[in-house]
C-alpha positions as CSV (number, residue, x, y, z in Angstrom):
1,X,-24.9,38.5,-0.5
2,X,-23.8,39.0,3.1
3,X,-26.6,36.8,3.8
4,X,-26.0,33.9,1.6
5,X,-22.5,34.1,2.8
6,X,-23.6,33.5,6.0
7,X,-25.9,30.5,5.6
8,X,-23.5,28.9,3.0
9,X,-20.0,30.2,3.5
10,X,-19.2,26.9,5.8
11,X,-21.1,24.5,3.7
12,X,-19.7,25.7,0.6
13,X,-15.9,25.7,2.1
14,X,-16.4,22.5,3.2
15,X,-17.6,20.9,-0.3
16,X,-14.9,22.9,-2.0
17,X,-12.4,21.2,0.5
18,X,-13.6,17.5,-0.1
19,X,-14.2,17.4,-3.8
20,X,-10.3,19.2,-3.5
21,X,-9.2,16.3,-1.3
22,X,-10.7,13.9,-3.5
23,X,-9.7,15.0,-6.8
24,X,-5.5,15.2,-5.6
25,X,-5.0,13.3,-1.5
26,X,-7.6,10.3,-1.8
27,X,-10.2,8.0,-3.7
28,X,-12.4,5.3,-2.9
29,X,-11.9,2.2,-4.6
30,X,-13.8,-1.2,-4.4
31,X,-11.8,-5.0,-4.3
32,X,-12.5,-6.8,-7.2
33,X,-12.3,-10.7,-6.9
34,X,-10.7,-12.9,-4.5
35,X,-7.0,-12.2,-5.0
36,X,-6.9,-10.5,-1.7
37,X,-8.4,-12.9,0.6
38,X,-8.6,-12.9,3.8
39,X,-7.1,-9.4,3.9
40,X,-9.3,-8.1,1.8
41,X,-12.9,-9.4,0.7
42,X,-14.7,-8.9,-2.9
43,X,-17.0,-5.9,-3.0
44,X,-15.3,-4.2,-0.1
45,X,-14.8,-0.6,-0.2
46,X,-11.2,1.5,0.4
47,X,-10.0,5.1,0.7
48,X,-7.0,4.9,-1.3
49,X,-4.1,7.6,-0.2
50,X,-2.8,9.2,-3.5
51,X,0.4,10.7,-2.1
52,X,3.3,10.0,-0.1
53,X,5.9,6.7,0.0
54,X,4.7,3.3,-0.6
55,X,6.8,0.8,1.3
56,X,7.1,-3.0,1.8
57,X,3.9,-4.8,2.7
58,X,2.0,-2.1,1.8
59,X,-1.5,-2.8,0.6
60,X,-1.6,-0.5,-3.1
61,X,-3.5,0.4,-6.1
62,X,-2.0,-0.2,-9.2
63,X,-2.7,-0.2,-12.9
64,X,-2.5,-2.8,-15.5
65,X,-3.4,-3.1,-19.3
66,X,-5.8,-6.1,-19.7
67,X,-5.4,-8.2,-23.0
68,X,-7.8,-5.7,-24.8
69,X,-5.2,-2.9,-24.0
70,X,-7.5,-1.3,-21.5
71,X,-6.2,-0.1,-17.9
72,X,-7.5,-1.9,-15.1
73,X,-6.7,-0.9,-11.0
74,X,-5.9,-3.8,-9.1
75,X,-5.3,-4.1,-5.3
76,X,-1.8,-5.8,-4.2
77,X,0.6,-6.0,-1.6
78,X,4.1,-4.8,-2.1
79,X,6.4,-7.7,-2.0
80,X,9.8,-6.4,-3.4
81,X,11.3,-3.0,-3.8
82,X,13.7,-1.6,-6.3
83,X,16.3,-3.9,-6.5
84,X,15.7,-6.9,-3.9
85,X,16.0,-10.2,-4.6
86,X,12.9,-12.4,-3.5
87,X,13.0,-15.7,-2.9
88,X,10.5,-18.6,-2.2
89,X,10.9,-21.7,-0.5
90,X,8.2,-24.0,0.4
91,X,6.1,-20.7,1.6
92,X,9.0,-19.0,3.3
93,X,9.8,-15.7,2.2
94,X,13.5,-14.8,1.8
95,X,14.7,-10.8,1.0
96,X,18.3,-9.9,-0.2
97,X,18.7,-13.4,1.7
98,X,16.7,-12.5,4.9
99,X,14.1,-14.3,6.0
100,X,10.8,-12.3,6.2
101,X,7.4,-13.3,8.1
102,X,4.4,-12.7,6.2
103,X,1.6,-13.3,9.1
104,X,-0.7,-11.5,6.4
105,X,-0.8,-15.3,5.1
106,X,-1.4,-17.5,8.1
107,X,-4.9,-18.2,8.0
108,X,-4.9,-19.0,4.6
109,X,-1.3,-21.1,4.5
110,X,-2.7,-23.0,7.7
111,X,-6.0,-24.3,5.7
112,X,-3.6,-25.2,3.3
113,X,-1.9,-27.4,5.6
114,X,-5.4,-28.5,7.0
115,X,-7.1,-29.9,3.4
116,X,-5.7,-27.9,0.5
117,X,-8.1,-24.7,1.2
118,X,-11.3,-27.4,-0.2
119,X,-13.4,-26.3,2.8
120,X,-12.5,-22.3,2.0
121,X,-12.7,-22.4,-1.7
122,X,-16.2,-24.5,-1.4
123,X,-17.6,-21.4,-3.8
124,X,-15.2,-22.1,-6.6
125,X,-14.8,-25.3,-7.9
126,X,-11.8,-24.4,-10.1
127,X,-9.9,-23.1,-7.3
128,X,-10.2,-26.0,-5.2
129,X,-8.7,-27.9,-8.2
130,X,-5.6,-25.3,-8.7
131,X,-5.0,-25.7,-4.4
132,X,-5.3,-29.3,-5.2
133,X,-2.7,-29.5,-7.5
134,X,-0.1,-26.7,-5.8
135,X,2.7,-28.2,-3.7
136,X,2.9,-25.1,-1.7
137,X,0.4,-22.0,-1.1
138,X,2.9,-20.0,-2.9
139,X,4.2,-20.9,-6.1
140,X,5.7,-19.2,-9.4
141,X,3.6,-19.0,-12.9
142,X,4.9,-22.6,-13.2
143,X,3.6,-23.9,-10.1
144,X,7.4,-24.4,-8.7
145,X,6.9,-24.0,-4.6
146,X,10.9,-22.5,-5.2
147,X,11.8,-19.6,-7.0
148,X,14.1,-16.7,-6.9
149,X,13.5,-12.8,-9.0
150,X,15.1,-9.8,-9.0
151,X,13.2,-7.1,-8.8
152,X,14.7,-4.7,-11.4
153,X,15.6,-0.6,-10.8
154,X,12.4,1.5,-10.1
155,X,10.0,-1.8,-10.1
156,X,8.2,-2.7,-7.3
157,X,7.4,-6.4,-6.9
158,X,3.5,-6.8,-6.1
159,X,1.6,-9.8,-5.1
160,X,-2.0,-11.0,-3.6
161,X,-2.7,-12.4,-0.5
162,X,-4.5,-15.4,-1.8
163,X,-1.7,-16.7,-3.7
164,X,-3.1,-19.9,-5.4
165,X,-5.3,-16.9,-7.0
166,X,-4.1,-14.0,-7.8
167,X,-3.0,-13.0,-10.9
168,X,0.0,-10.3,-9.9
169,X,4.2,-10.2,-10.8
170,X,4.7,-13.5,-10.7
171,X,2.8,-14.0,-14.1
172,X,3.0,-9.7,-15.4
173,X,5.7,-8.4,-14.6
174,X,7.0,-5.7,-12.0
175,X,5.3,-2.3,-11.5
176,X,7.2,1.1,-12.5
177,X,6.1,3.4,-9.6
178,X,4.3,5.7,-11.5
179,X,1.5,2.4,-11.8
180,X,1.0,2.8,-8.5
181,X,-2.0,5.0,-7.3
182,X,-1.5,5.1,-3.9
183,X,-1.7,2.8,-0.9
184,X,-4.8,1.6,0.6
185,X,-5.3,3.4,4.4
186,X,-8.7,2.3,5.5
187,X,-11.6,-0.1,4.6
188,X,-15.2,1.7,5.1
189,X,-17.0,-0.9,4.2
190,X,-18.7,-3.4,5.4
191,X,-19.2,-1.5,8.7
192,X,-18.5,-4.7,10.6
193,X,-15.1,-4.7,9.2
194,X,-13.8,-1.6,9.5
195,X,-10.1,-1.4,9.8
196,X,-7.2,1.2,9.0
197,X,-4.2,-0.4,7.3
């Protein structure tokens, strides 16, 4: 026994300690889609921190019920917090009647600018036709470049980077906190892209 001990007390301590880790502090979790762009790329992998405070501009986990009633984890950015009042103008983000710079969205707001995001959304023909269409880079569910909500007590507002995209409040609905898995600290993978957020 003393012997075993020795040879696999560490090892053993150590596995203990990650599956531990995993199971209640972190998780890894892949992007899914393009609603992230540039930020965030399809296919990439994340450690997601499970506890401590989310705060604005956050990058987070949450989860959703899909039209079949299943839960689905989606990746956003936290926009509004309990109670603010976000506004849009023609791209410019306004909170509790601040304006706020988002430079999260100047790549993808400049190609806007350039040609309406055709060269960047070469791969997807139908959202070359929504950027076509939008008036601004980000718009409401009814494509109106202004609009003003109020995020509601305990409801966080979350939205995408790639706004002409994403599917996120604007269209569902705020998230109660408890929706929210935790906030993304670090992308692992690719290996050329390895950043902490």
């Amino acid at each position: 026994m003393k012997r075993f001990l020795k040879e696999w007390g560490l090892f053993s301590l150590v596995t203990i300690f990650i599956i531990l880790s995993k199971i209640f502090l972190w998780n890894l979790v892949s992007v899914e889609g393009h609603s992230m762009d540039p930020t965030l790329y399809d296919n990439e992998q994340l450690v997601l921190l499970k506890v401590g405070d989310v705060n604005r501009f956050d990058i987070v986990v949450a989860s959703e019920t899909d039209d079949s009633g299943k839960e689905k984890l989606i990746v956003k950015r936290i926009i509004g917090l309990p109670g603010d009042t976000i506004h849009y103008e023609n791209d410019t983000l306004y909170i509790n009647g601040e304006q706020v710079p988002e430079p999260y969205l100047d790549e993808y707001k400049a190609a806007f600018a350039q040609d309406k995001l055709q060269s960047t959304y070469s791969y997807n023909k139908s959202f070359q036709e929504r950027a076509q269409a939008a008036q601004a880079f980000t718009q409401d569910e009814h494509f109106n470049p202004t609009f003003t909500t109020q995020v509601p007590d305990g409801q966080y507002y979350l939205l995408g980077d790639d706004r002409l995209v994403s599917l996120d409040s604007r269209s569902v609905g705020t998230f109660k906190r408890t929706n929210i898995k935790g906030k993304i600290v670090f992308r692992i993978w690719p290996i050329k892209r390895i950043k902490s957020f």
